[in-house]
C-alpha positions as CSV (number, residue, x, y, z in Angstrom):
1,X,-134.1,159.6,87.3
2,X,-134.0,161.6,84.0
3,X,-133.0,160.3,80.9
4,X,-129.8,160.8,79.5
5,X,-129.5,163.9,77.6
6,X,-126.8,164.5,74.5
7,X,-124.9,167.7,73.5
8,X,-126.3,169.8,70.7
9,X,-123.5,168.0,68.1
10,X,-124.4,164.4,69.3
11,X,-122.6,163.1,72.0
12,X,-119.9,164.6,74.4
13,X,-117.3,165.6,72.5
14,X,-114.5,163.5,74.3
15,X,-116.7,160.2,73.8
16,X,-117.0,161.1,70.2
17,X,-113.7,161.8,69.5
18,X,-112.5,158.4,71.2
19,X,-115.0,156.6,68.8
20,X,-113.4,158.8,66.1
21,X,-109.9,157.5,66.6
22,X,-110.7,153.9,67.5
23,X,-112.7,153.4,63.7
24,X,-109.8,155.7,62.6
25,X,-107.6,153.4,64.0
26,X,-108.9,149.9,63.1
27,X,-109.5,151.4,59.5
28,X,-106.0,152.5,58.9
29,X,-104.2,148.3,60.3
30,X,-106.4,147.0,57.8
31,X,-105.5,149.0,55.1
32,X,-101.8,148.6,55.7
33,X,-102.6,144.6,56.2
34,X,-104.5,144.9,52.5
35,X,-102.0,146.6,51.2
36,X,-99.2,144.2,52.0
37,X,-101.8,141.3,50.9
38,X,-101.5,143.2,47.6
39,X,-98.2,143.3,47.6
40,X,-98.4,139.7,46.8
41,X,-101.5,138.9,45.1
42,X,-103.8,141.3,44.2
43,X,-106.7,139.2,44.4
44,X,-106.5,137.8,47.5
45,X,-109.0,140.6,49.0
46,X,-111.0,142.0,46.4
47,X,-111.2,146.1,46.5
48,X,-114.6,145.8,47.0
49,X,-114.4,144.1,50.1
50,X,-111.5,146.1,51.5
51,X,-114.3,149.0,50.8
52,X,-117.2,147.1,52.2
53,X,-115.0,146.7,55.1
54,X,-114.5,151.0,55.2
55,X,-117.8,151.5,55.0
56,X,-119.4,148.9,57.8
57,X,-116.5,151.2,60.1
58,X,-118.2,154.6,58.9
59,X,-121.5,152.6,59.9
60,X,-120.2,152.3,63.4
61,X,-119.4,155.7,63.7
62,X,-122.1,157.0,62.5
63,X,-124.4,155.2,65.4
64,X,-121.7,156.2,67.2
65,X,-120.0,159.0,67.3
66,X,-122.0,161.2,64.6
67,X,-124.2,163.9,65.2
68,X,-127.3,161.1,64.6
69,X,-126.7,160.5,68.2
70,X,-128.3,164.2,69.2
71,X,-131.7,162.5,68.7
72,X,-131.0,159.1,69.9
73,X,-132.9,159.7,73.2
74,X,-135.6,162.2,71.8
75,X,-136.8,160.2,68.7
76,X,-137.5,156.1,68.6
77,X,-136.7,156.2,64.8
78,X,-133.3,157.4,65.6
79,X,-132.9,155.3,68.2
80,X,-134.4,152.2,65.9
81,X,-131.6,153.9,63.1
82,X,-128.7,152.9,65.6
83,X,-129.8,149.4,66.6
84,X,-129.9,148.8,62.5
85,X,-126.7,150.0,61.9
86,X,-124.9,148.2,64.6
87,X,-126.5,145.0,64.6
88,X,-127.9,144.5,60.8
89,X,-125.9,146.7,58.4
90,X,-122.2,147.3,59.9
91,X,-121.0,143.7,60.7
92,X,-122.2,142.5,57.7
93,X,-120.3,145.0,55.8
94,X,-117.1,144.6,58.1
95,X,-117.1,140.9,57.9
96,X,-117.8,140.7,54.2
97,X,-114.2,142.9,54.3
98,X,-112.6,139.4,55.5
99,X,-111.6,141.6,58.6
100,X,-109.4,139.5,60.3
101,X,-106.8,138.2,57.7
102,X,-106.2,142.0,56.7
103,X,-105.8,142.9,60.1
104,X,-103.7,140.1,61.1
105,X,-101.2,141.1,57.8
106,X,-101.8,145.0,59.3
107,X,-100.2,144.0,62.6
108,X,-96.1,144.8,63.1
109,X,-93.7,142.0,62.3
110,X,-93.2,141.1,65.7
111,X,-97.1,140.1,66.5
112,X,-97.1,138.3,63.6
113,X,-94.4,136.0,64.4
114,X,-96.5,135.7,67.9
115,X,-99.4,135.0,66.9
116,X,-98.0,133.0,63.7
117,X,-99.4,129.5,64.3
118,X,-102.9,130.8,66.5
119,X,-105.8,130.4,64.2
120,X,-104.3,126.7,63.4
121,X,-104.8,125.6,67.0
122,X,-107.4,122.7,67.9
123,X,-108.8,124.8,70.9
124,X,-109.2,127.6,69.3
125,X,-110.6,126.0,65.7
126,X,-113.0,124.5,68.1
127,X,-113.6,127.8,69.7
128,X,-114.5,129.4,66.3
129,X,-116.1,126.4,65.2
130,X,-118.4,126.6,68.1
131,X,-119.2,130.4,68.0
132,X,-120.2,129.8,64.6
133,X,-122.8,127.7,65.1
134,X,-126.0,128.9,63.4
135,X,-128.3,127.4,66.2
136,X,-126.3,129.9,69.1
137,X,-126.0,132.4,66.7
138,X,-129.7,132.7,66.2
139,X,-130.5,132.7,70.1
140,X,-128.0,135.0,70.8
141,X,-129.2,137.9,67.8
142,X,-132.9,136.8,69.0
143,X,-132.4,137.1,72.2
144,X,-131.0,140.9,72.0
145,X,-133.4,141.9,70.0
146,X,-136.5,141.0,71.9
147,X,-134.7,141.9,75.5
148,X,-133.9,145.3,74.6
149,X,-137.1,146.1,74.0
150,X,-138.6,145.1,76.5
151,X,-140.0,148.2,78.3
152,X,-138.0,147.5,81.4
153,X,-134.8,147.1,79.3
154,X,-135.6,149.7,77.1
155,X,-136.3,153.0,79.5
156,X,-133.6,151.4,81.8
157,X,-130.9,152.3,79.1
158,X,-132.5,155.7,78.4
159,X,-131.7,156.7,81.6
160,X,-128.2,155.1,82.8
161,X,-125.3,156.0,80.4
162,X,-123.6,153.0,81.3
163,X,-126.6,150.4,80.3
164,X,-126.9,152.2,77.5
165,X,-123.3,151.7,76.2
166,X,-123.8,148.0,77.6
167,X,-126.9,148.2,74.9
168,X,-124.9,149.4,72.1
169,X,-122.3,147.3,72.8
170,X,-124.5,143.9,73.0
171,X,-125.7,145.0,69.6
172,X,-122.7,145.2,67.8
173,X,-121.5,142.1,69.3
174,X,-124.8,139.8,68.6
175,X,-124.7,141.5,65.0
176,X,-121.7,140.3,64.6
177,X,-122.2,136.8,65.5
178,X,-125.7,136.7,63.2
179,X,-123.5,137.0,60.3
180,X,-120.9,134.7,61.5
181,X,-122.8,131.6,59.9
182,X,-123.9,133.5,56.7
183,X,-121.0,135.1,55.4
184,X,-118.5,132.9,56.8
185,X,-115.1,135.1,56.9
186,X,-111.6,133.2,57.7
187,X,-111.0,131.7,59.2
188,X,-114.4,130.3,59.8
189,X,-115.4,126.8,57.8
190,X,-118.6,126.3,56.1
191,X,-121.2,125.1,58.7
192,X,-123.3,122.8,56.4
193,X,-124.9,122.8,52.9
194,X,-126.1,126.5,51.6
195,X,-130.2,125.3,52.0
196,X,-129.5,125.6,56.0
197,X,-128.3,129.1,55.8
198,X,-131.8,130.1,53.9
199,X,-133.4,128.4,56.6
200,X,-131.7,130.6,58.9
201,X,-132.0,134.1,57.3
202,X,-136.1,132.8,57.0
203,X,-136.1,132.2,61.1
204,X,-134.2,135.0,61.7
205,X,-137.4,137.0,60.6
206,X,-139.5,136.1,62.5
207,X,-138.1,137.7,66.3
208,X,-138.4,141.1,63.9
209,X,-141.6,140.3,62.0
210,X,-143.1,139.6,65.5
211,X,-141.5,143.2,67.5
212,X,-142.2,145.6,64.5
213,X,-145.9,144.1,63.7
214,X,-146.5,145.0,67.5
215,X,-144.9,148.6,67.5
216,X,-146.8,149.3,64.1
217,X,-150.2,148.1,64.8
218,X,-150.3,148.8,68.3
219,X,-153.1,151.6,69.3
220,X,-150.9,152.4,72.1
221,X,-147.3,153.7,73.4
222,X,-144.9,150.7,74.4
223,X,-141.9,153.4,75.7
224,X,-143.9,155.9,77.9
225,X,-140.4,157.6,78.7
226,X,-140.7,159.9,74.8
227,X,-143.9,161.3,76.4
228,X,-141.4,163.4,78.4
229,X,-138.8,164.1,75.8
230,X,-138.9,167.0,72.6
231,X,-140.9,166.4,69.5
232,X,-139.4,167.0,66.1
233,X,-140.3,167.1,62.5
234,X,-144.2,166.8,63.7
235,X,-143.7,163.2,64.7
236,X,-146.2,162.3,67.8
237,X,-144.6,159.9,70.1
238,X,-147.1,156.9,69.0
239,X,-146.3,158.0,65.2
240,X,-142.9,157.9,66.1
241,X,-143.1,154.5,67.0
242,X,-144.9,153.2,64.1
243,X,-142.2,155.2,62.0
244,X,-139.4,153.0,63.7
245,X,-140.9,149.8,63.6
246,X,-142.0,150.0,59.8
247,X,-138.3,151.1,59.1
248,X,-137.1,147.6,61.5
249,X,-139.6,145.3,59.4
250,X,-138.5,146.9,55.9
251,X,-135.1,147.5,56.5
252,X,-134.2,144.0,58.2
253,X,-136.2,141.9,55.0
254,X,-134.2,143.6,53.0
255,X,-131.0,142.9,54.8
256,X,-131.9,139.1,54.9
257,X,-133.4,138.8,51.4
258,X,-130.1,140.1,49.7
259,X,-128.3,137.3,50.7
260,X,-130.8,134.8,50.2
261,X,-131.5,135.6,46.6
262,X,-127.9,135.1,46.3
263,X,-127.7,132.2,48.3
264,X,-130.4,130.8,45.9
265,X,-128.9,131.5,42.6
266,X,-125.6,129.8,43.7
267,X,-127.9,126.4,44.7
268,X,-129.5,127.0,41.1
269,X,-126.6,127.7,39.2
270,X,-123.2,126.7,41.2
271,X,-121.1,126.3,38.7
272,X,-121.5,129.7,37.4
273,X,-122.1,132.1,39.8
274,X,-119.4,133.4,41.2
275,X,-116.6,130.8,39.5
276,X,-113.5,133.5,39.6
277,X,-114.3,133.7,43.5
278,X,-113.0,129.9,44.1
279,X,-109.1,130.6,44.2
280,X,-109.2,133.8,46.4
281,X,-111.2,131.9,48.9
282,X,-108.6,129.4,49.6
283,X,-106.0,132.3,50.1
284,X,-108.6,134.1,51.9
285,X,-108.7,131.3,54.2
286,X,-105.2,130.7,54.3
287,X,-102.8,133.2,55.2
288,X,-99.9,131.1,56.0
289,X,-99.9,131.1,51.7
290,X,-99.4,135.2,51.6
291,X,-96.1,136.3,53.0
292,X,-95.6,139.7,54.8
293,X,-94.0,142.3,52.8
Protein backbone atom coordinates (compact mmCIF):
# COMPACT_ATOMS: atom_id res chain seq x y z
CA UNK A 1 0.00 0.00 0.00
CA UNK A 2 1.33 3.48 -0.96
CA UNK A 3 0.89 6.40 0.88
CA UNK A 4 -1.50 8.87 0.28
CA UNK A 5 -0.51 11.30 -2.20
CA UNK A 6 -2.04 15.16 -2.40
CA UNK A 7 -2.67 17.40 -5.57
CA UNK A 8 -0.08 19.95 -6.48
CA UNK A 9 -2.37 22.92 -4.61
CA UNK A 10 -2.81 20.70 -1.31
CA UNK A 11 -5.60 18.57 -1.14
CA UNK A 12 -8.34 17.58 -3.68
CA UNK A 13 -9.99 20.40 -4.60
CA UNK A 14 -13.64 19.26 -3.64
CA UNK A 15 -12.25 18.33 0.02
CA UNK A 16 -10.76 21.66 0.18
CA UNK A 17 -13.49 23.57 -0.82
CA UNK A 18 -15.91 21.76 1.70
CA UNK A 19 -13.40 22.77 4.47
CA UNK A 20 -13.56 26.15 2.91
CA UNK A 21 -17.26 26.64 3.34
CA UNK A 22 -17.65 24.81 6.71
CA UNK A 23 -14.90 27.52 8.48
CA UNK A 24 -16.71 30.02 6.09
CA UNK A 25 -19.75 29.00 7.56
CA UNK A 26 -19.14 28.65 11.37
CA UNK A 27 -17.27 32.08 11.01
CA UNK A 28 -20.02 34.04 9.48
CA UNK A 29 -23.18 32.45 12.78
CA UNK A 30 -20.72 33.75 15.04
CA UNK A 31 -20.31 36.92 13.76
CA UNK A 32 -23.96 37.57 13.34
CA UNK A 33 -24.35 36.03 17.09
CA UNK A 34 -21.52 38.87 18.19
CA UNK A 35 -23.12 41.26 16.40
CA UNK A 36 -26.51 40.93 18.02
CA UNK A 37 -24.49 40.53 21.53
CA UNK A 38 -23.45 44.03 20.54
CA UNK A 39 -26.40 45.09 19.85
CA UNK A 40 -26.99 45.09 23.54
CA UNK A 41 -23.79 45.49 25.28
CA UNK A 42 -20.78 45.99 23.66
CA UNK A 43 -18.69 44.44 26.15
CA UNK A 44 -20.11 41.36 26.60
CA UNK A 45 -17.54 39.70 23.95
CA UNK A 46 -14.58 41.80 23.65
CA UNK A 47 -13.34 42.47 19.82
CA UNK A 48 -10.42 40.82 20.55
CA UNK A 49 -11.86 37.63 21.30
CA UNK A 50 -14.44 37.75 18.53
CA UNK A 51 -11.00 38.07 16.49
CA UNK A 52 -9.15 35.38 18.35
CA UNK A 53 -12.07 33.35 17.56
CA UNK A 54 -11.49 34.33 13.45
CA UNK A 55 -8.27 33.55 13.55
CA UNK A 56 -8.16 29.84 15.52
CA UNK A 57 -10.90 29.20 12.29
CA UNK A 58 -8.18 30.40 9.66
CA UNK A 59 -5.88 27.97 11.86
CA UNK A 60 -8.13 25.14 10.97
CA UNK A 61 -8.16 25.80 7.50
CA UNK A 62 -4.93 26.29 7.14
CA UNK A 63 -4.03 22.50 8.45
CA UNK A 64 -6.81 21.89 6.48
CA UNK A 65 -7.71 22.98 3.48
CA UNK A 66 -4.55 25.28 2.49
CA UNK A 67 -2.01 24.54 0.17
CA UNK A 68 0.31 23.50 3.54
CA UNK A 69 -1.38 20.23 3.01
CA UNK A 70 0.77 19.57 -0.41
CA UNK A 71 3.60 18.58 1.87
CA UNK A 72 1.75 16.98 4.65
CA UNK A 73 2.78 13.43 3.54
CA UNK A 74 6.31 14.27 2.05
CA UNK A 75 7.83 16.39 4.97
CA UNK A 76 7.40 15.41 8.95
CA UNK A 77 7.78 19.15 9.77
CA UNK A 78 4.74 19.85 7.82
CA UNK A 79 3.02 17.12 9.08
CA UNK A 80 4.32 18.12 12.85
CA UNK A 81 2.91 22.00 11.50
CA UNK A 82 -0.72 20.48 11.27
CA UNK A 83 -0.87 18.39 14.55
CA UNK A 84 0.25 22.09 16.23
CA UNK A 85 -2.26 23.94 14.65
CA UNK A 86 -5.10 21.66 15.31
CA UNK A 87 -4.45 20.49 18.66
CA UNK A 88 -2.27 23.46 20.44
CA UNK A 89 -2.85 26.71 18.61
CA UNK A 90 -6.61 26.70 17.00
CA UNK A 91 -8.77 25.60 19.93
CA UNK A 92 -7.14 27.74 22.17
CA UNK A 93 -7.76 30.62 19.92
CA UNK A 94 -11.47 29.53 19.11
CA UNK A 95 -12.33 28.91 22.67
CA UNK A 96 -10.74 32.03 23.95
CA UNK A 97 -13.53 33.63 21.26
CA UNK A 98 -16.27 32.31 23.99
CA UNK A 99 -17.44 30.21 20.89
CA UNK A 100 -20.50 28.95 21.98
CA UNK A 101 -22.52 31.92 23.49
CA UNK A 102 -21.87 33.79 20.09
CA UNK A 103 -22.98 31.06 18.20
CA UNK A 104 -25.86 30.23 20.20
CA UNK A 105 -27.03 34.26 19.71
CA UNK A 106 -25.88 33.54 15.77
CA UNK A 107 -28.55 30.81 15.48
CA UNK A 108 -32.29 31.83 13.86
CA UNK A 109 -34.97 32.76 16.34
CA UNK A 110 -36.65 29.66 16.18
CA UNK A 111 -33.44 27.46 17.58
CA UNK A 112 -33.10 29.76 20.12
CA UNK A 113 -36.47 29.39 21.56
CA UNK A 114 -35.49 25.41 21.24
CA UNK A 115 -32.70 25.29 22.76
CA UNK A 116 -33.65 28.29 25.28
CA UNK A 117 -33.36 26.53 28.60
CA UNK A 118 -30.45 23.64 27.41
CA UNK A 119 -27.20 24.66 28.93
CA UNK A 120 -29.39 25.16 32.39
CA UNK A 121 -30.09 21.45 32.54
CA UNK A 122 -28.71 19.18 35.49
CA UNK A 123 -27.71 16.40 32.98
CA UNK A 124 -26.21 18.35 30.76
CA UNK A 125 -24.34 20.84 33.54
CA UNK A 126 -23.11 17.52 34.72
CA UNK A 127 -22.14 16.51 31.29
CA UNK A 128 -19.98 19.70 30.80
CA UNK A 129 -18.98 19.57 34.22
CA UNK A 130 -17.55 16.16 33.68
CA UNK A 131 -15.82 16.73 30.29
CA UNK A 132 -14.18 19.44 31.95
CA UNK A 133 -12.36 17.72 34.23
CA UNK A 134 -8.58 18.52 34.11
CA UNK A 135 -7.66 14.83 35.21
CA UNK A 136 -9.67 13.35 31.72
CA UNK A 137 -8.68 16.17 29.89
CA UNK A 138 -5.01 15.50 30.41
CA UNK A 139 -5.36 11.55 29.50
CA UNK A 140 -7.33 12.25 26.72
CA UNK A 141 -4.69 15.17 24.98
CA UNK A 142 -1.83 12.70 26.31
CA UNK A 143 -3.02 9.95 25.07
CA UNK A 144 -3.40 11.32 21.32
CA UNK A 145 -0.34 12.56 21.30
CA UNK A 146 1.78 9.65 22.18
CA UNK A 147 -0.61 7.06 20.05
CA UNK A 148 -0.24 8.91 16.92
CA UNK A 149 3.03 8.59 16.88
CA UNK A 150 3.53 5.49 17.51
CA UNK A 151 5.11 4.00 14.25
CA UNK A 152 2.17 1.67 13.77
CA UNK A 153 -0.26 4.57 14.10
CA UNK A 154 1.71 6.96 12.38
CA UNK A 155 2.55 5.09 8.79
CA UNK A 156 -1.03 3.59 9.19
CA UNK A 157 -2.59 7.11 8.60
CA UNK A 158 -0.05 7.92 5.82
CA UNK A 159 -1.45 5.44 3.91
CA UNK A 160 -5.33 5.19 4.48
CA UNK A 161 -7.22 8.52 3.74
CA UNK A 162 -9.74 7.70 6.01
CA UNK A 163 -7.35 7.01 9.32
CA UNK A 164 -5.85 9.89 8.44
CA UNK A 165 -8.98 12.15 8.58
CA UNK A 166 -9.76 10.00 11.80
CA UNK A 167 -6.12 11.48 12.87
CA UNK A 168 -6.90 14.93 12.18
CA UNK A 169 -10.09 14.81 13.55
CA UNK A 170 -8.89 13.10 17.10
CA UNK A 171 -6.62 16.17 17.15
CA UNK A 172 -8.81 18.80 16.90
CA UNK A 173 -11.16 17.19 19.18
CA UNK A 174 -8.48 16.25 22.19
CA UNK A 175 -7.08 19.94 21.50
CA UNK A 176 -10.10 21.14 22.29
CA UNK A 177 -10.75 19.41 25.36
CA UNK A 178 -6.92 20.39 26.75
CA UNK A 179 -8.05 23.78 26.88
CA UNK A 180 -11.39 23.07 28.26
CA UNK A 181 -9.98 23.29 31.96
CA UNK A 182 -7.60 26.25 31.18
CA UNK A 183 -9.52 28.74 29.51
CA UNK A 184 -12.78 27.89 30.83
CA UNK A 185 -15.39 29.30 28.12
CA UNK A 186 -19.35 29.35 29.09
CA UNK A 187 -20.73 27.86 29.97
CA UNK A 188 -18.09 25.89 31.71
CA UNK A 189 -17.46 26.70 35.76
CA UNK A 190 -14.12 27.11 37.21
CA UNK A 191 -12.74 23.57 38.19
CA UNK A 192 -10.73 24.60 41.35
CA UNK A 193 -8.34 27.31 42.59
CA UNK A 194 -5.90 28.79 39.64
CA UNK A 195 -2.48 26.89 41.33
CA UNK A 196 -4.17 23.47 39.88
CA UNK A 197 -4.39 24.78 36.43
CA UNK A 198 -0.31 25.54 36.59
CA UNK A 199 -0.04 22.23 37.74
CA UNK A 200 -1.68 21.12 34.70
CA UNK A 201 -0.09 23.14 31.91
CA UNK A 202 3.53 21.86 33.91
CA UNK A 203 2.15 17.99 33.40
CA UNK A 204 0.94 18.57 30.23
CA UNK A 205 4.80 18.97 29.22
CA UNK A 206 5.92 16.28 29.96
CA UNK A 207 4.03 13.60 27.17
CA UNK A 208 5.80 16.43 24.60
CA UNK A 209 9.11 16.90 26.45
CA UNK A 210 9.28 13.06 26.37
CA UNK A 211 8.17 12.48 22.16
CA UNK A 212 10.32 15.50 20.88
CA UNK A 213 13.50 14.69 23.16
CA UNK A 214 13.33 11.23 21.36
CA UNK A 215 12.70 12.45 17.72
CA UNK A 216 15.59 15.12 18.26
CA UNK A 217 18.22 13.09 19.79
CA UNK A 218 17.56 10.03 18.20
CA UNK A 219 20.55 8.70 15.78
CA UNK A 220 17.98 7.01 13.87
CA UNK A 221 14.56 7.23 11.69
CA UNK A 222 11.32 6.55 13.83
CA UNK A 223 8.83 6.89 10.41
CA UNK A 224 10.77 4.68 7.79
CA UNK A 225 7.70 5.44 5.32
CA UNK A 226 9.61 9.44 4.22
CA UNK A 227 12.51 7.21 3.12
CA UNK A 228 10.14 6.59 0.12
CA UNK A 229 8.68 10.00 -0.29
CA UNK A 230 10.33 13.46 -2.21
CA UNK A 231 12.92 15.59 -0.38
CA UNK A 232 12.63 19.33 -0.29
CA UNK A 233 14.50 22.38 0.71
CA UNK A 234 17.67 19.95 1.38
CA UNK A 235 16.02 18.38 4.44
CA UNK A 236 17.31 14.56 4.93
CA UNK A 237 14.54 12.43 6.27
CA UNK A 238 16.40 12.07 9.84
CA UNK A 239 16.99 16.05 9.68
CA UNK A 240 13.58 16.36 8.91
CA UNK A 241 12.64 14.71 11.93
CA UNK A 242 14.85 16.55 14.24
CA UNK A 243 13.42 19.80 12.48
CA UNK A 244 9.80 18.64 13.59
CA UNK A 245 10.40 17.60 16.92
CA UNK A 246 12.46 20.80 17.92
CA UNK A 247 9.52 22.86 16.48
CA UNK A 248 6.88 20.40 18.88
CA UNK A 249 9.25 21.02 22.04
CA UNK A 250 9.59 24.88 21.32
CA UNK A 251 6.44 25.65 20.02
CA UNK A 252 4.19 23.62 22.68
CA UNK A 253 6.45 25.47 25.87
CA UNK A 254 5.55 28.37 24.44
CA UNK A 255 1.92 27.62 24.09
CA UNK A 256 1.75 26.42 27.80
CA UNK A 257 3.99 29.10 29.24
CA UNK A 258 1.75 32.01 27.97
CA UNK A 259 -0.87 31.18 30.01
CA UNK A 260 0.93 30.27 32.91
CA UNK A 261 2.82 33.50 33.28
CA UNK A 262 -0.64 34.88 33.21
CA UNK A 263 -2.03 32.51 35.42
CA UNK A 264 0.74 33.53 37.88
CA UNK A 265 0.47 37.18 37.83
CA UNK A 266 -3.29 36.99 38.54
CA UNK A 267 -2.34 34.58 41.87
CA UNK A 268 0.31 37.45 42.56
CA UNK A 269 -1.71 40.38 41.96
CA UNK A 270 -5.67 39.46 41.71
CA UNK A 271 -6.99 42.34 42.43
CA UNK A 272 -5.43 44.15 39.60
CA UNK A 273 -4.90 42.13 36.79
CA UNK A 274 -7.48 42.05 34.73
CA UNK A 275 -10.31 44.00 37.11
CA UNK A 276 -12.49 45.50 33.99
CA UNK A 277 -12.82 41.70 32.89
CA UNK A 278 -15.11 40.82 36.10
CA UNK A 279 -18.56 42.06 34.71
CA UNK A 280 -18.33 40.73 31.17
CA UNK A 281 -17.61 37.32 32.62
CA UNK A 282 -20.85 37.02 34.35
CA UNK A 283 -22.64 38.05 31.02
CA UNK A 284 -20.27 35.83 29.26
CA UNK A 285 -21.55 33.15 31.32
CA UNK A 286 -25.03 34.09 31.26
CA UNK A 287 -26.86 34.57 28.23
CA UNK A 288 -30.27 34.40 29.47
CA UNK A 289 -29.03 38.31 30.66
CA UNK A 290 -28.52 39.43 26.72
CA UNK A 291 -31.61 39.39 24.68
CA UNK A 292 -31.79 38.60 20.84
CA UNK A 293 -32.01 41.53 18.72
Amino acid sequence: MSPIRHTAMGIPSASSAIILVAVVFVSLIYMGGWRRMLGVSASVIPAWRAASFLFGMSLVWGALGSPLVAYDHDLLTVHMIQHLLLMTFAPALILLGEPLLALWHGLPRFAQAFYDHEPRRPLAQRFGWALSRPALCWIVSASTLMGWHLPALFTLGMHSQVWHSVEQASFLGAGFLFWLPVIQPWPGVSMGPQWATLLYLFLATLPCDILSGFLVFSDRVVYPVYFSMPRHFGFSVLEDQQCAAALMWACVTLAYLVPAAILSTQLLSPRSFYRGDLAQSAARRDPQRVEAV
